[in-house]
N, C-alpha and C positions, 0 to 999 in steps of 0.2 A: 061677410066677405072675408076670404082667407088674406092674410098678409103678402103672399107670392100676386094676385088678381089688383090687391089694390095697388102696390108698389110697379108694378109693370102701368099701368092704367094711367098713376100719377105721372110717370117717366115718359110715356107716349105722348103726354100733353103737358110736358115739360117746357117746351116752348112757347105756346099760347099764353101758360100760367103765368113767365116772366113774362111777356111781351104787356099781357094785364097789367101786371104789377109797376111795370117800367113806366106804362103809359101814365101812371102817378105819378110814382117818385121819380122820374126821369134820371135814373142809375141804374144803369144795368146790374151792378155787384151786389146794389140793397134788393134789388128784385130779384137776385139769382138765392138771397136770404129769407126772401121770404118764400118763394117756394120749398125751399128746403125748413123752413118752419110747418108750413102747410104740412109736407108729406110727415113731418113727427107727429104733430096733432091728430093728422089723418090714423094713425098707426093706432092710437089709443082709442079714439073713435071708430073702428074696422064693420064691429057689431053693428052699429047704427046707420049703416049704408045698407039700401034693400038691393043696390045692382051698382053698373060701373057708372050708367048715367046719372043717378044720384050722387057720387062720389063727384064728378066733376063738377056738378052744377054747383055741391058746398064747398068744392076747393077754388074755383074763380070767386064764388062770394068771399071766401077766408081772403084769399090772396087780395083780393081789394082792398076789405077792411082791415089787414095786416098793414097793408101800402098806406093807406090815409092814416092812419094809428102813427107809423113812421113819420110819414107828413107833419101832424099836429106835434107828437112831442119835439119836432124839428123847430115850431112855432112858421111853419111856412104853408098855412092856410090859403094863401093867394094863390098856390104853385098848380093845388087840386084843381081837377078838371071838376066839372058840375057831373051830378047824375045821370041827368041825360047824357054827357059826353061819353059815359064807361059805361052806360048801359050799351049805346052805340058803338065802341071799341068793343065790346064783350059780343054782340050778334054778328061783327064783320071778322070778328077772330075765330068764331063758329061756322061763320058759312064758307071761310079759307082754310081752315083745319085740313079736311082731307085733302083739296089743292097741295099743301104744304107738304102734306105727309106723301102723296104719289111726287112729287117732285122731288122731294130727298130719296126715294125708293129710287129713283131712276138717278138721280145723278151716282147713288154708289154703285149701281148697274152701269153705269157706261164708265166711269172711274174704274174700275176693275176691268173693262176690256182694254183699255189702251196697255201699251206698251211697256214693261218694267223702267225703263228710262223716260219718258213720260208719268209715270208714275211719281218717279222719283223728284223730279223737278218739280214736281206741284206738292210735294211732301218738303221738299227745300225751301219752298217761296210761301205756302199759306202754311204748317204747320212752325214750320221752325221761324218764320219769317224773314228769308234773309231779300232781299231787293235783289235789281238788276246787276249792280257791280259784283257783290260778294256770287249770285248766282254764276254769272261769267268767270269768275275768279275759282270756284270750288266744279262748276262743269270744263272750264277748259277752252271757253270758247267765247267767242267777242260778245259785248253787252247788247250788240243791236240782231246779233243771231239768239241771244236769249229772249228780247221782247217780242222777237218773231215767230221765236217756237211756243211763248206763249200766250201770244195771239192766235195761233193756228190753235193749239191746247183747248185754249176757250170758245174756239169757235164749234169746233168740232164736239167738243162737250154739249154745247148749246143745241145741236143740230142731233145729235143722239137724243138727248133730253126730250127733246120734242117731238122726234120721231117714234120716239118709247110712249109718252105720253097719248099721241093721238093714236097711237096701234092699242092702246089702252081703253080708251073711248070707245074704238068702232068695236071694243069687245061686247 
């Protein structure tokens, strides 16, 4: 497997991999570590994947067994979910996978039609994180006209979402 095939693959299911891993260590920062240990090990490893399903299937095992490795040298052996737990969290994160991925498809499809100034307020409030006050204060405009433009924001997000989604289906 070329390194451009595996490294896209790994990135694609970058989210399930932490969501795995977290579901151990319950830190997201150590789980956002151990996939980024996955994807190096994965790199030296490239030859011995015979396709991309193969790669996944040995990176949720890595990523597990990285995660309780963390775990025990933490000495917090009690924290670990059982086997059956994460073999259970590992087939419900597989059969939501493409859910997942057609949902983030579509919310940057409907996030890209709205408005430049809707745009911008949701660039203000979830990237940079500022609240209600500072938003009102850097758009110009009272704090209960901010919670309202981004109520309407999120409503109307939601109702695109979903209308993308099931025009998806009846495809």
């Amino acid at each position: 497997m070329n390194e451009e095939v595996l490294v896209k693959t790994l990135l694609d299911s970058r989210v399930r991999l932490i969501a795995g891993a977290s579901a151990v260590l319950h830190d997201l920062h150590q789980a956002e570590d151990v996939f980024q240990e996955v994807l190096v090990r994965s790199l030296s490893m490239r030859e011995s994947f015979p396709d991309e399903a193969g790669l996944l299937a040995w990176a949720r095992v890595s990523a597990r067994n990285l995660a309780i490795d963390q775990v025990r040298r933490r000495d917090r052996l009690d924290r670990i979910l059982s086997e059956a737990a994460l073999d259970a969290v590992d087939a419900q994160f597989e059969k939501s996978a493409d859910t997942v991925s057609s949902r983030i498809e579509a919310m940057r499809h409907c996030v890209e039609r709205l408005p430049e100034e809707s745009r911008q307020m949701l660039r203000l409030r979830y990237d940079a994180g500022h609240k209600g006050d500072d938003l009102a204060r850097l758009l110009h405009r009272s704090e209960a006209a901010i919670y309202k433009a981004l109520s309407r924001l999120h409503q109307a997000l939601k109702n695109c979402i979903d209308d993308r989604l099931a025009a998806q289906e009846g495809v």
